[in-house]
C-alpha positions, 0 to 999 in steps of 0.5 A: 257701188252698194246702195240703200233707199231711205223714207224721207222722215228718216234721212237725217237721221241716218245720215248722222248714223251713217256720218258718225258711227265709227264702223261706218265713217261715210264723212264726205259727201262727194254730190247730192243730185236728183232725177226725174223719173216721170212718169213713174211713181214716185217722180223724184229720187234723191241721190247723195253719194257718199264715201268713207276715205278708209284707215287714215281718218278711221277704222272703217275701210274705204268705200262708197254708198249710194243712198237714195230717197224717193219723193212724190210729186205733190211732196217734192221736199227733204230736209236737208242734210247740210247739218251732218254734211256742210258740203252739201249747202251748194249741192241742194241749192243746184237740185233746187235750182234744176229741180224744183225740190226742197230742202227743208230748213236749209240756211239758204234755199236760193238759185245758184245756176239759173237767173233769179226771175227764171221760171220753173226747173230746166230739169224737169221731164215736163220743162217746156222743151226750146229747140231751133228751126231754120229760120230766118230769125233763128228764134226758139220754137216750143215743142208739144209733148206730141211733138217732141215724142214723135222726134224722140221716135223718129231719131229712135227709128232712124238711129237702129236703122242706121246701126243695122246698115253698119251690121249688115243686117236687111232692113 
């Protein structure tokens, strides 16, 4: 799938073009989603995927377009493109919810997922992780950034030693 990166600054206005224009005709918007990409720099990248459904609502072919847009972590914010895509309402309220991202002058900026007293994002990288130890009261337990890296290690390790058994190879 083609993909193009745009400034935030720029984004609602090529996304009209992008909309409008009758040799590109990019009139759905099939989901707006983010990622976290710490700890690189920029953080965050939006993605709107975008497709053109061909000869019966144009002259343009169909086709698809990944566009993108990366966002600093101290200005985590876009504006929305919920004027050019009325789709994408709900879309930018879920990566609000999960991510903590906003959408400048969007009509209704609220959680969609998470309960209203949630506190932070769930899908942000730095998210404090729960996870369940056997104990007697089955209750969460809050990982440390150490903790956590050194699971990630440990299951990294076991799991190529378990697919250099399967291949034969010496340990």
């Amino acid at each position: 799938m083609p993909a193009a990166s745009v400034d935030r600054n720029h984004l609602v206005a090529v996304c009209d073009v992008l909309r409008t224009h009758p040799d590109l005709r990019f009139e759905l918007l099939l989901d707006v989603t983010a990622v976290d990409r710490l700890p690189a720099s920029p953080r965050y990248e939006i993605v709107y995927l975008l497709a053109c459904l061909g000869a019966a609502f144009g002259s343009a072919p169909a086709r698809r377009l990944r566009l993108t847009v990366r966002l600093d972590a101290d200005s985590a914010s876009v504006p929305t493109v919920s004027g050019v895509w009325p789709s994408a309402n709900w879309a930018e309220r879920e990566v609000f919810d999960l991510f903590g991202i906003q959408f400048e002058g969007h009509p209704d900026l609220r959680r969609v997922l998470m309960p209203d007293d949630w506190e932070g994002h769930p899908l942000r990288k730095d998210y404090p992780v729960q996870i369940r130890k056997d104990t007697a009261s089955w209750s969460p337990i809050q990982l440390t950034e150490e903790q956590f890296t050194a699971n990630m290690r440990a299951a990294r390790e076991h799991a190529t030693r378990a697919a250099r058994s399967i291949r034969g190879e010496k340990q």
